[in-house]
C-alpha positions, 0 to 999 in steps of 0.5 A: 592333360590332367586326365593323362595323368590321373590314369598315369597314376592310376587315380582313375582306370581306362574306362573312366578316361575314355567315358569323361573324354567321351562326355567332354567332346562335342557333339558336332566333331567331324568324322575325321577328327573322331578318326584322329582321336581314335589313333591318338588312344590307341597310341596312347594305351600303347604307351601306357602298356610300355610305362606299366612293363617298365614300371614291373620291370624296376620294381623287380630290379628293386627286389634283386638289388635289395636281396643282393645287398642284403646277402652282401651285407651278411657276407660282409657281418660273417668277414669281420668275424672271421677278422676278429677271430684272426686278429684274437690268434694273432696276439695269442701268436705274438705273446707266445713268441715273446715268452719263447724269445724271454725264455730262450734269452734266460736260458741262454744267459744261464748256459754262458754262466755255466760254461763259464763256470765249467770253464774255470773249473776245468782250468783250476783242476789243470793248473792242479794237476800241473803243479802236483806233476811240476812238484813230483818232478822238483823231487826227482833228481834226474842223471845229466845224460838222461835227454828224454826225461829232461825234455818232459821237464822242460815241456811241463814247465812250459804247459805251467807257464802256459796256464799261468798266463791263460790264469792272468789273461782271465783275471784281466778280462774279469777285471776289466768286465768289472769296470763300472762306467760313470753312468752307471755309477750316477745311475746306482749313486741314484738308486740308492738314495734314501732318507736313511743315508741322506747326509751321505750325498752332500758331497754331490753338491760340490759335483753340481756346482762344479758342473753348472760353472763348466757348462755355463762357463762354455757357454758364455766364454766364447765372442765373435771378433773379425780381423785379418792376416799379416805374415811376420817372419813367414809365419801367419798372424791374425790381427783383429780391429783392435789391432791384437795379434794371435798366434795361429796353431792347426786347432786355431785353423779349423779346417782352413787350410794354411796355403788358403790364407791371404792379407786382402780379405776379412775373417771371422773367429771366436774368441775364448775371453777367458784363455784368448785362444780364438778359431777361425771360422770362415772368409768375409767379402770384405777387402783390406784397404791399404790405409788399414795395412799401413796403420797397423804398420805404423802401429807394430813398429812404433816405441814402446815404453819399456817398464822393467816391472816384475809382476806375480800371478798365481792362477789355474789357468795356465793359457790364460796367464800365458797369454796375458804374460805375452801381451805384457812382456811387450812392455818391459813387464816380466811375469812369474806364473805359480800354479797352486795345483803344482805347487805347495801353499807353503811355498806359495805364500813365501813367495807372495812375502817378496818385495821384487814383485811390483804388483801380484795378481791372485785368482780365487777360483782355484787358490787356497784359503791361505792364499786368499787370506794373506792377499787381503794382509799384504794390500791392506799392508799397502802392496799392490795386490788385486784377488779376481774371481776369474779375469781372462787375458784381457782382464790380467792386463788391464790390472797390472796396466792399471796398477803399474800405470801402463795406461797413463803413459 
């Protein structure tokens, strides 16, 4: 076996093979078996001469393929080149319009402004030339029964009046164009700041101060409460768990339509904490006990202790005030609003410097000075005077309670 595959490889040649297995036979093999042998070589040297063939033959499938890829390869190198240049003429192309289109926009630019100029020119020479005929035309005395000469008079008139509006219709547009809007304002404000005019911009402090107290304020003014719906007088009232009733208007709604409503379930809202007014937002799955209805019965229809108190608020916030006035008009207590955005401080700190009113309130975001300063005055005097920064509804009737003693009843 080893032999075979010597010659196989062509370590050794047919010769050689045929001399070694002639060498290694024995001397007293048989004539059949040497017949046999015989058979098997020519079987044999068939076979070598098919491996040998087919040896050639891939060996010149390897030399085709090899030649084949090559010239692909070469193909491939020449595509890519011709890629690259197409690519290089497509950005030449692409360049080329964007200075065609920056060029067509300037000129088209240009020729609106011409026109527009051209426009005006043309209507200043009508309007001269109009009035000039409208003037030569004053010095003429026509005769009364000259009817044609009068209809040229009362035509020209008319193309007078005619221009003049088309004169006041331009300046209008123009004017309007003119109208710079507030980005844009911030957006110049911005531009021109520089070291030399620095000290120009401190007002834009007061402007970002501003601005941070109304968004935080947005931010943080609003809760969540649930509660539900009673029918009073045929008109819907949201009662929270505190028992709190609100009045309900097609904003406090939301959405919701007003013959959806019902007493048997549950609903969220939110609540501004600085003004009360609160909006729905959706309806719970949680039912209204009749235990709860009764106790906010029994609650709304039981005594209240009536005050007669007078009380002074002067405020920005009117829908606060208001809100809080209601809640203490339950009780007896008459509120009087002064608003220093209406109002002069002048008569503003007289009204202060009445005695009828039990207790005052001052919010100081909002008020003057003056009015601040004479709060401080009148309560060291011994007045009941509270100055808040910005109580809600909620924060205005726990003053007056507390200062008027509605609490301890």
């Amino acid at each position: 076996m080893n032999q075979l595959n010597a010659l196989l490889t062509e370590v050794i040649f047919e010769n050689d093979f045929y001399d070694n297995l002639m060498i290694k036979s024995e001397p007293s093999v048989q004539v059949a078996t040497a017949d046999k042998l015989n058979r098997a070589n020519q079987s044999l040297k068939q076979r070598i001469r098919q491996l040998t063939e087919t040896k050639i033959q891939l060996a010149s499938q390897y030399e085709g393929a090899q030649a084949k890829l090559k010239q692909q390869l070469n193909q491939l190198a020449v595509s890519d080149k011709q890629n690259q240049a197409l690519l290089l003429k497509i950005e030449q192309l692409e360049q080329t319009i964007k200075d065609y289109q920056f060029k067509f926009t300037k000129q088209k630019e240009e020729m609106s402004i011409i026109r527009e100029q051209i426009r005006v020119k043309q209507t200043k020479q009508n309007q001269q030339k109009l009035m000039k005929k409208v003037q030569v035309i004053e010095h003429v005395c026509p005769k009364l029964d000259d009817k044609l000469f009068k209809e040229e008079i009362v035509d020209l008139q008319k193309q007078v009046a005619k221009a003049q509006q088309e004169l006041q219709i331009y300046r209008k547009q123009r004017t309007a164009g003119l109208q710079v809007s507030r980005s844009e304002k911030i957006r110049q404000l911005t531009s021109e700041l520089n070291l030399t005019c620095i000290d120009d911009y401190h007002p834009l402090l007061r402007l970002v101060h501003k601005y941070n107290e109304l968004v935080a304020e947005d931010l943080v003014l609003w809760q969540q409460i649930q509660g539900r719906f009673v029918k009073v007088d045929n008109r819907w009232q949201f009662i929270d768990k505190n028992s709190q009733a609100y009045e309900l208007s097609e904003l406090s709604l939301n959405g919701i339509l007003l013959q959806t409503l019902t007493t048997n379930y549950y609903y969220s809202a939110r609540q501004r904490s600085d003004t009360g007014y609160i909006m729905l937002i959706r309806q719970l799955n949680k039912q209204v006990t009749g235990s709860q209805i009764e106790t906010h019965k029994n609650e709304t229809s039981s005594p209240v202790r009536l005050m007669n108190k007078q009380v002074l608020i002067i405020s920005w916030w009117g829908e606060t005030v208001k809100n809080a006035a209601k809640k203490l008009s339950y009780f007896g207590i008459d509120v009087v609003w002064l608003d220093p955005s209406d109002i002069s401080n002048d008569k503003i700190m007289h009204e202060m410097n009445k005695t009828q009113y039990d207790f005052e309130l001052i919010v100081m975001r909002g008020a003057h000075h003056e009015t601040v300063t004479a709060a401080h005055r009148l309560r060291r005097s011994g007045r009941q005077v509270k100055v808040a920064n910005n109580p809600g509804a909620s924060a205005m009737f726990d003053y007056v309670s507390g200062a008027l003693g509605l609490s301890d009843g």
